[in-house]
N, C-alpha and C positions, 0 to 999 in steps of 0.2 A: 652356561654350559652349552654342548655344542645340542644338546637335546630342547633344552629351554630355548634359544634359537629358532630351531626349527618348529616347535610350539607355536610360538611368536608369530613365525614367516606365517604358519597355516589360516591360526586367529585373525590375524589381516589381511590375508587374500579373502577367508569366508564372508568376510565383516563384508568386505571392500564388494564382494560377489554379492550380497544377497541388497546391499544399500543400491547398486547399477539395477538391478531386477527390480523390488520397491515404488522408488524414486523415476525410474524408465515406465514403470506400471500407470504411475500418477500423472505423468505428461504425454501419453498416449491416450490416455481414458478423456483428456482434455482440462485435468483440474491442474495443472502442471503440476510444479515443487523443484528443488534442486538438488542437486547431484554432486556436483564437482567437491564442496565443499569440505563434506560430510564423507566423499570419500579420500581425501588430501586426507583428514584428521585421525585415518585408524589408527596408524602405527601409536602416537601420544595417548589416543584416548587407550588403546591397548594396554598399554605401559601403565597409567596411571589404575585402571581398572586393579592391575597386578596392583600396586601398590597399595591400595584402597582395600583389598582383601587378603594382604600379604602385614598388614599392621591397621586394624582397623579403628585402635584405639587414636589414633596420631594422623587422621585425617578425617574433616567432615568431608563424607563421602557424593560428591554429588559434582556431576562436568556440568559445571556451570560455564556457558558458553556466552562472550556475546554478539556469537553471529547466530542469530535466533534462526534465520533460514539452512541451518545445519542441523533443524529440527530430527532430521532422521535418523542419527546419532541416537537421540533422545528414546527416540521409539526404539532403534535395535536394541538398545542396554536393556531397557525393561523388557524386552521378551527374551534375552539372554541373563537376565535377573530375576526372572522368573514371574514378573508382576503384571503380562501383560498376554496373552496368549498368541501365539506365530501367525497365524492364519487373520489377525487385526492389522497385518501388513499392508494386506491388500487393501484393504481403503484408507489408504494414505491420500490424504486432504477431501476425501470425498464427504458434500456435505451430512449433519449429524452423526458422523460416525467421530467423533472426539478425538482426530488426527487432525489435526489443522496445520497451518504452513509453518509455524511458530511456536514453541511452548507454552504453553498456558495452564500455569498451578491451578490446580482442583479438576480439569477438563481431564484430561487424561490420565489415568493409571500409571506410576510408575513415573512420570515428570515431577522436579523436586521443585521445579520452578520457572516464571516467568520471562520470559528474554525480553520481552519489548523491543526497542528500536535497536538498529546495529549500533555498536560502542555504547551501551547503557549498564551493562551489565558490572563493568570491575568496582563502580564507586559501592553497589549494592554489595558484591562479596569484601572490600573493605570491612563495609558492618557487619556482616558475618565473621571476619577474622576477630572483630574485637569484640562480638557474643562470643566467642571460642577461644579466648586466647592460648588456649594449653593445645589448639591443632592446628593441621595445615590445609590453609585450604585454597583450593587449584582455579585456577580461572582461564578459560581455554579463548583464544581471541583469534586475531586477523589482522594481516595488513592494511585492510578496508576498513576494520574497527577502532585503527591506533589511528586514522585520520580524524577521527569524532576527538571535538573538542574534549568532553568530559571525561576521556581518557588519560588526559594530559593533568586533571587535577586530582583524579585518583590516587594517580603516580604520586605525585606532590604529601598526600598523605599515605599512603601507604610507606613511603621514603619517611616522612617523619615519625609518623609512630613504629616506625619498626615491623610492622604485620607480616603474619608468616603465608603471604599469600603468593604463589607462585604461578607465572604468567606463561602458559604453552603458546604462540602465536605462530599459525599458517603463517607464512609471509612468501605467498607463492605468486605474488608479482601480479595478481591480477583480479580487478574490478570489472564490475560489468560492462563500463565504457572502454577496457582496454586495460594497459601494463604501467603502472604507476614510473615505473621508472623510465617510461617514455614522457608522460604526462605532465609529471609529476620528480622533476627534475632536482636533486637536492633530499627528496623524504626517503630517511632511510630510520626506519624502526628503532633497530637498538640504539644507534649514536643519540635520538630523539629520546629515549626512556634512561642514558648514560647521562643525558643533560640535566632530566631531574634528580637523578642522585643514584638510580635506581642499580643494581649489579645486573648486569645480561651477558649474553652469547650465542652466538651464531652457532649453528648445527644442521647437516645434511637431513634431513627428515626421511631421506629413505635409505639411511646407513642406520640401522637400526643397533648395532652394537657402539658407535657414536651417538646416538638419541638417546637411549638408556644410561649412559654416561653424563651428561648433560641432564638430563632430568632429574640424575639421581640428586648430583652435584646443587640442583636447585634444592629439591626437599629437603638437603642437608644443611643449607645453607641457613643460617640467623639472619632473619629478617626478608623483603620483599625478592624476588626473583625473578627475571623473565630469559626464557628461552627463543631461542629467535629463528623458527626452527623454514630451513629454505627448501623451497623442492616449487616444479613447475606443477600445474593445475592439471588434474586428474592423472599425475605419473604413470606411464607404460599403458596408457588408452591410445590404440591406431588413431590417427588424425582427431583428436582431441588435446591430448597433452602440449601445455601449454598456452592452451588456446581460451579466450574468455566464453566461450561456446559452451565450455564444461559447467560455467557456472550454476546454467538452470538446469530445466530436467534433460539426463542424457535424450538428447534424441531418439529415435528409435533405429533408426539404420546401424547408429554406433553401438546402441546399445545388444541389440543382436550381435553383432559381429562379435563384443567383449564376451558376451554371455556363452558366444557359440568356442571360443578359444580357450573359455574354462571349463567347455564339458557339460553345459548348462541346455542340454538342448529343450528340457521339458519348461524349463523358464524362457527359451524362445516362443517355445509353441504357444505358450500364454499369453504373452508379449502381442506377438502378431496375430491376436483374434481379440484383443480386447475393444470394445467398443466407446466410442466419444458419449458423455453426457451432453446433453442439451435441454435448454427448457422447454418442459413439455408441453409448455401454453398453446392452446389454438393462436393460429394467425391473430395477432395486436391488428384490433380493428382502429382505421384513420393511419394507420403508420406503413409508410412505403422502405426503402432501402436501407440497409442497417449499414453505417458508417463508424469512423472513429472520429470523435473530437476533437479526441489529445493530439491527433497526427494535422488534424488539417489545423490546428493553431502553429505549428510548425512551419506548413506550405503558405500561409499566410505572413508571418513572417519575413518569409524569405522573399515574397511577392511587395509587399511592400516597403524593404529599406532596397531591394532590386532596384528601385526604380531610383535610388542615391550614387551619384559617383562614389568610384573607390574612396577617394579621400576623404568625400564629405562621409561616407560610413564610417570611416576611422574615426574621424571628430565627434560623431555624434550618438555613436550605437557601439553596444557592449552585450555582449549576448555570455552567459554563465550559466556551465550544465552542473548538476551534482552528482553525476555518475550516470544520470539516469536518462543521455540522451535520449537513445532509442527509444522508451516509455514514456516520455513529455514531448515528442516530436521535433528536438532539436537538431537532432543526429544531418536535417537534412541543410540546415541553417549553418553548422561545422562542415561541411561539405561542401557548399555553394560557396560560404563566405568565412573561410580561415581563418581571414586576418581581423574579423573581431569577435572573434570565435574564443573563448576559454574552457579548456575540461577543467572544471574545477576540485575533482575528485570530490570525498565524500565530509564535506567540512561547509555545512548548508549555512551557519551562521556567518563564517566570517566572507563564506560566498555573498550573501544576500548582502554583508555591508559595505563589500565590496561594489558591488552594483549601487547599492545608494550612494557611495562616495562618488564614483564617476558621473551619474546623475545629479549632483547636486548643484550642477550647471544649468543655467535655463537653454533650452533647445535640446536635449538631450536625452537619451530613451537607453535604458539597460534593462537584459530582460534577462529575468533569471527564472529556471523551471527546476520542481524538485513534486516529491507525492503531496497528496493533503494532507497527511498526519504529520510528514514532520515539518510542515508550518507549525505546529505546534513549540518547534524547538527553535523558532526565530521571533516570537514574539517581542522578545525585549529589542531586538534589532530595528522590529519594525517600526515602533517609539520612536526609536530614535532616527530613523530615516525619513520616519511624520515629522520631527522638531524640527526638521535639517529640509525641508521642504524640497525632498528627493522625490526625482521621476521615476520609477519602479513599476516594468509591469509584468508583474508574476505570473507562470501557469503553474497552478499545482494539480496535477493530474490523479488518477485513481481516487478522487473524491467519494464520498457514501461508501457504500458496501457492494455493493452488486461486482459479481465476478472476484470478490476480493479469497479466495483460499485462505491467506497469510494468515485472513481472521483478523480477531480483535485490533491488535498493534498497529495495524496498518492501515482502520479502516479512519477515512478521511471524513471524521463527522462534527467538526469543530471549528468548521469554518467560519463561520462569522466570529471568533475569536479574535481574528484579524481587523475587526470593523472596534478596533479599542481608546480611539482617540477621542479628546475633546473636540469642540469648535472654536476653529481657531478664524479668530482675524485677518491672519498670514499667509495660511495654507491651504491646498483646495482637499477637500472629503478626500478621504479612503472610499475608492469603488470597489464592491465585490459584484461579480458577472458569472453564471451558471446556466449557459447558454443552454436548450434544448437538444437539438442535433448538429450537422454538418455544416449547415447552411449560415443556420445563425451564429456559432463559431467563428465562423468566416468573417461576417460583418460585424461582429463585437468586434473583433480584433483592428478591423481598418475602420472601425469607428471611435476608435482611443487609444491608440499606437502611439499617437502623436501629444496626447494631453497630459496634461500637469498633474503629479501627484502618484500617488502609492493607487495601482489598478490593481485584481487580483481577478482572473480567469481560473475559471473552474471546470472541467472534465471529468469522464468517469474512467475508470478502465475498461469496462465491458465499451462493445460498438453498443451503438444507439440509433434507432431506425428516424426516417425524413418523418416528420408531424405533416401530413397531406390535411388538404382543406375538402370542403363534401364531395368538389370536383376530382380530387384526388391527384392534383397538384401541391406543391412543396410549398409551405406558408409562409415557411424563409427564404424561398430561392428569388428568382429574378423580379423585380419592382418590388421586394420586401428592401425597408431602410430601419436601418436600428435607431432608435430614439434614444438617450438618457435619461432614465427615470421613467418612463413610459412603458406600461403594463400591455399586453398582448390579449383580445379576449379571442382564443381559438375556439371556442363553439360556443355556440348562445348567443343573444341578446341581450340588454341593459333591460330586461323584466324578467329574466329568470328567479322560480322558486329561489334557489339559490344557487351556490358557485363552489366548484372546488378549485384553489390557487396553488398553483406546483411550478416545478422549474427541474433543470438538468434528466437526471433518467428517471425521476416519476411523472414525468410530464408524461411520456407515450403509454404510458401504465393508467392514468389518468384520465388520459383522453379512450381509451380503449370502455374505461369502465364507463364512462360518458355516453359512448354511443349504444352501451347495454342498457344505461338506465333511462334515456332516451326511448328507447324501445320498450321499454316500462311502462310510458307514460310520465317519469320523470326530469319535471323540467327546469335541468338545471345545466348550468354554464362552466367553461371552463380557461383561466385566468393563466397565462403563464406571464411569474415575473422573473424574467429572468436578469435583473440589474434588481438582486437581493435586499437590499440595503438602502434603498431608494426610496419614497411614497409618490406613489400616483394617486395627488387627490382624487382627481377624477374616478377614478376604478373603487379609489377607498369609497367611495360613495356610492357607487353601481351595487358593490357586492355589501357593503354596511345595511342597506338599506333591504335587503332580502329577509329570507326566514331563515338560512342558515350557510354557514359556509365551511368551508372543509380544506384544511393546510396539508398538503399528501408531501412531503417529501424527505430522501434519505440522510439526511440532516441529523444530529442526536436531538431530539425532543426536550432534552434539557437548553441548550444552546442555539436551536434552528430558528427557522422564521416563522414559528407558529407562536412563539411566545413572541416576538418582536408584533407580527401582525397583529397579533389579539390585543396585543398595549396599544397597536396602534386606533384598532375600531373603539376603543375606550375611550380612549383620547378624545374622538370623533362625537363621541355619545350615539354611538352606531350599537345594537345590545343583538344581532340575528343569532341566533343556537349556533354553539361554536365549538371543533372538534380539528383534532390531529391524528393525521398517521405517520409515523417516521421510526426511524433507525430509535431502541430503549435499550435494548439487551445485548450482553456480548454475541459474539456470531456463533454460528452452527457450522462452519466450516463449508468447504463446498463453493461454487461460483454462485450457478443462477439460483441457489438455494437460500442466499442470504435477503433477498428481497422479499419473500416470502416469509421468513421466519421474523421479520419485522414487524411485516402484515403492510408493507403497501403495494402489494401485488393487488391485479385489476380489481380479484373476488373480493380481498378486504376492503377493498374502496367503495366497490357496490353494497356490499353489506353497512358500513357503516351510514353512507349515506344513506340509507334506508332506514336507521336509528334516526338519522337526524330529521328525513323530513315524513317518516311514518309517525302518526300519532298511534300513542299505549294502545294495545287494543284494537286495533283497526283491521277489517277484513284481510288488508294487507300483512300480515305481522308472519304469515305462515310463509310467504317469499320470502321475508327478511331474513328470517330462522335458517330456510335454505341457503341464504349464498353466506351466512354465516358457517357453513358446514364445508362451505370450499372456500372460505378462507385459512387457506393452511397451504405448505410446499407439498407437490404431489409430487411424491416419489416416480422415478422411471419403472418401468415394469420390471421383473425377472430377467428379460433376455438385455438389458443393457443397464440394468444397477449391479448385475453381479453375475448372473447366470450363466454367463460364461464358463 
């Protein structure tokens, strides 16, 4: 009716109004998050909501999504479901507050469930349709998530058993890198889900008496279903719409402007006085200018096949993004050098064997960049591009936790995952590399650009400041040369009490706690290895031979290099008191708040080593106690955690 309509129209302007405010809230405050998505999706999720409380017996109730970064979807429903209180808006992604960038079952109030990585989600509501067979149940997707392989076998069962699972998909033309159907030439959604068997149909997503129609026509339907629902990225936003800009958090210029055109002037006023988070750490003592890693492996890069004729780059280099130029520093690499340039859209597996296949030439160098959690989802590729004695040299960026929001899903702490090969006869090691800062980035990269075998470069997302020497000059800059296999002692001597050995962004957390314990009277050294996966006898023996040693990095503790090192001092018959700090728990949400809640922030590293080289008992024990008390994340004050 013409009433119900208008209902409708209100429901998704307010959704759409309060998700821009939010979402615009959390990327001004500096935690970002995104926008565009979550607001593309109201009209369906509106729809279904009706549908869900119009027959509740006949649907399991829950917008399972698998574009997890559409988390804010998640959060509006529960405070319009009543499971979540309004005023928990405002610390969206802000760390400990149990908003994080992604879903996460049990974290939050009112989330039914976990998204994980983009396209993971339909094979999981598969198994829900077949615990439920007497309901229906919805699975809300993307353009961006029907490129994930394991979407494509979802389909595959869903089409054979029958399931009564019905598929809403954004299909609003755009990726972070850009517009699939520039890129991405030939991928069209539904003919791709028509090929598996599946029934679908195209529909204007903001003709909403057409979408109601179509969606109904799914839920009605026996057996699997997908709606293929089109509309441009963030529809009827000024100089947004359409544009891949919408995807992450509205900016703020725009998002004023949207807010000020629906009337919203007291959610402007908000807007433009909210304050940036930062970490509140005193100045990181030994650390000079805070860079990005992920960006200068890109400028590197492009620095050295620069210096290849066009043609011999043709023949010999193959460069492959996964959406995620801008964030792995490729964007400048597609830019310089076009023509061996691939966006490869969001399909990391058959990206990555792609790259092995053209490598599988001697002379020959392809570089593929994507995050470090979803190397996770190319392990079995990477097998097989070990057996195939491919040249591969990977950046997986956003590595550890630090700066990470997204939270859990995305945090990159499984890297040496990668390091899963025998030895072989054949073929040369798998390298993994977790350079420090700017500098040493630089020269990893022009020190194995060119070599044989599966390399794997690692960065953070957060910047990371220069490791300066006493002089307070850069340790990696000019007359530093990268060695393979060859361990760094940045402060100490070969007689220190003992050593703590770190790499990528615990290093400058490390060295900080260094120059504090130092001024203790504790004299102990500091080892960065950054070629992970390597043994420096020499160094094994420096630091084997001490009274204690200490593994500081943001690595999962289950998988990192504290358990690799510690087999290795075994091995050795090296026995000094031996301890870990790294990444054990899922995150607390928040950027610089995640280093801290791990515990290898500088305080937990001084406290610890103070367990390791205080004896029980000792005069000393009442300092320990103390930096044991500031090992924890210190909140911002009032005037810029909230008080606003």
């Amino acid at each position: 009716s013409n009433k119900d309509r208008d209902a409708l129209k209100t429901n998704i302007g307010l959704c759409r109004d309060a998700l821009v405010f939010f979402t615009a809230l959390g990327g001004a405050s500096g935690y970002g998050g995104h926008t565009g998505g979550a607001f593309d999706m109201m009209p369906e999720v509106c729809l279904a909501d009706a549908f869900f409380r119009a027959c509740p017996s006949k649907f399991v109730p829950t917008f399972f999504d698998e574009a997890g970064h559409r988390v804010a979807t998640q959060y509006l429903f529960a405070v319009l479901h009543g499971q979540m209180a309004v005023d928990r808006l405002l610390d969206y992604r802000v760390g400990h507050k149990a908003l994080p960038g992604h879903p996460e079952l049990g974290l939050t109030e009112g989330v039914k469930f976990s998204s994980g990585r983009l396209g993971h989600v339909w094979g999981h509501v598969n198994g829900v349709a077949l615990a439920e067979p007497d309901r229906t149940v919805c699975c809300f997707s993307s353009d961006g998530s029907q490129m994930e392989g394991n979407t494509s076998e979802a389909a595959r069962m869903a089409v054979a058993q029958k399931l009564a699972v019905k598929l809403f998909i954004d299909d609003n033309d755009t990726t972070i890198a850009g517009h699939p159907s520039s890129y991405m030439k030939g991928f069209n959604v539904g003919q791709t889900l028509q090929g598996h068997g599946l029934a679908t149909e195209d529909v204007n997503g903001e003709d909403l008496d057409a979408l109601f129609a179509s969606m109904r026509r799914a839920v009605l339907h026996s057996g699997p279903y997908a709606v293929v629902i089109k509309r441009s990225m963030c529809p009827g936003v000024a100089d947004l719409e359409g544009s891949n800009e919408g995807h992450d958090a509205m900016p703020l210029k725009h998002a004023v402007q949207y807010l000020q055109s629906r009337g919203h002037s007291e959610a402007v006023r908000l807007l433009q006085k909210v304050p940036k988070t930062k970490d509140p750490y005193e100045p990181y003592l030994g650390a000079g200018k805070f860079g990005a890693p992920r960006q200068v492996f890109g400028e590197s890069v492009s620095r050295i096949i620069g210096q290849l004729s066009s043609e011999e780059r043709r023949q010999r280099v193959l460069v492959v993004d996964n959406d995620l130029e801008g964030s792995c520093g490729l964007k400048k690499v597609g830019e310089t050098f076009p023509e061996i340039y691939l966006k490869g859209g969001i399909m990391e597996r058959g990206n990555f064997s792609a790259c092995a296949g053209f490598s599988s030439y001697s002379g020959r160098c392809a570089v593929f960049g994507t995050f470090a959690a979803f190397q996770e989802m190319i392990l079995s590729e990477v097998s097989m591009a070990r057996l195939n004695h491919c040249n591969v040299l990977c950046h997986f960026s956003h590595s550890g936790v630090d700066d990470m929001s997204d939270n859990t899903c995305h945090f990159g702490v499984n890297n040496f995952f990668s390091d899963l090969g025998l030895k072989s006869k054949h073929a040369p090691d798998t390298q993994l590399f977790f350079p420090a800062d700017v500098h040493q980035t630089s020269k990893v990269v022009e020190a194995i650009f060119w070599q044989s075998g599966l390399r794997f470069i690692y960065t953070t997302r957060s910047k990371v400041p220069e490791i300066l020497d006493d002089t307070g000059r850069a340790v990696f800059g000019d007359g530093y040369e990268f060695q393979l296999g060859k361990d760094d002692l940045i402060r100490g001597n070969t007689t220190c009490d003992g050593y703590i050995v770190s790499y990528g962004d615990a290093l400058y957390r490390s060295l900080d706690a260094v120059h504090r314990l130092q001024r203790m009277g504790v004299a102990v050294g500091l080892v960065n290895k950054c070629h992970v996966n390597a043994v420096d006898e020499d160094m094994m023996q420096t630091i084997g031979k001490s009274k204690f040693v200490l593994v500081v990095e943001s690595q999962n503790l289950q998988t990192g290099l504290g358990l690799r090192l510690g087999t290795w001092l075994l091995e050795r018959e090296l026995t000094p008191k031996f301890a870990r700090c790294g990444t054990h728990q899922e995150g607390c949400g928040g950027t610089w708040e995640q280093a801290y809640y791990q515990g290898y922030d500088s305080a937990s590293i001084v406290s610890t080593v103070l367990e390791l080289a205080t004896p029980q008992g000792s005069k000393d024990g009442a300092l320990k106690e103390a930096y044991k008390g500031r090992a924890v994340a210190r909140p911002l004050g009032a005037a810029a955690a909230g008080g606003w």
